[in-house]
N, C-alpha and C positions, 0 to 999 in steps of 0.2 A: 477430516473429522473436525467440529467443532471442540475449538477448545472445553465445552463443561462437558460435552462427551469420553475424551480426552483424559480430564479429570477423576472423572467417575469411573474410567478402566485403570488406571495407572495406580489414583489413591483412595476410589470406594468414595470419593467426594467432592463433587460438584462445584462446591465452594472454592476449589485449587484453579481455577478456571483461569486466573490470571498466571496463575506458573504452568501452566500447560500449555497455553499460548506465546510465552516468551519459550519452552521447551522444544516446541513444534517449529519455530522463527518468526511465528506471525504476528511479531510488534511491528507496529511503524520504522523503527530503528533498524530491526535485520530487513527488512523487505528496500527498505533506501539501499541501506548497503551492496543490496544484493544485485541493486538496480531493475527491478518488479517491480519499482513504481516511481509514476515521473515526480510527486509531490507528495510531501505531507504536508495535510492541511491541519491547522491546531485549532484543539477547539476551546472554546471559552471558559474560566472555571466554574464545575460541576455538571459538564457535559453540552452536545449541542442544543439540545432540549431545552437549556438554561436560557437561552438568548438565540431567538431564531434568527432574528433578522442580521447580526454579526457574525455569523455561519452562514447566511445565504451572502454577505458582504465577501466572507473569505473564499468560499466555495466560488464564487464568481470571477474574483480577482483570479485567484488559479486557473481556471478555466479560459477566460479570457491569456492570461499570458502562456500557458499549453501549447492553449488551440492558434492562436495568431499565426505564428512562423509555418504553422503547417500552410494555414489559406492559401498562401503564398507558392505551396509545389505542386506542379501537376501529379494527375492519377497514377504512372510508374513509377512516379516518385515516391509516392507518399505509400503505394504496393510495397517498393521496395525497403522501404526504411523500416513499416509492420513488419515484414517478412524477418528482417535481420533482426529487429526486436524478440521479434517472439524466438528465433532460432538461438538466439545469445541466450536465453530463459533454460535454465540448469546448468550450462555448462560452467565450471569451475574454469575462472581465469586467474584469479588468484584469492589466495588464502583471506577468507572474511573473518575475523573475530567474531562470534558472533556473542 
């Protein structure tokens, strides 16, 4: 569910949209944590909209350092390492503050 969905069931208000989403875990912070995701990218102040071409700068820079190391392994390799990815996805390995 989208966080202002989220909101709108929990508190009748839409506007909670930002505490329904740190609720639910789906900040940048719980998802790193959780390891659901290989990078956070930051964006610039007052959003990426503010300054496109230093968001296509970061967005790229990530991408390029991601994507590199993979280049590098053949196809059961790179099967194998998704496969383990996605299969690590829920399982509690240890206690995340969240």
């Amino acid at each position: 569910i989208r966080p202002e969905g989220c909101a709108t069931i929990l508190w009748r208000d839409a506007s909670k949209a930002e505490q329904a989403a740190a609720t639910l875990g789906l900040t940048s912070e719980t998802l790193s944590k959780l390891g659901l995701v290989d990078e956070v990218i930051h964006e610039p102040l007052g959003g990426a909209h503010r300054d496109l071409a230093m968001t296509y700068r970061a967005v790229q820079m990530a991408l390029t350092k991601n994507l590199a190391p993979l280049l590098e392994l053949g196809p059961e390799e790179l099967v194998d390492l998704r496969y383990k990815k996605y299969r690590a996805m829920g399982r509690i390995q240890r206690e995340v503050k969240v």
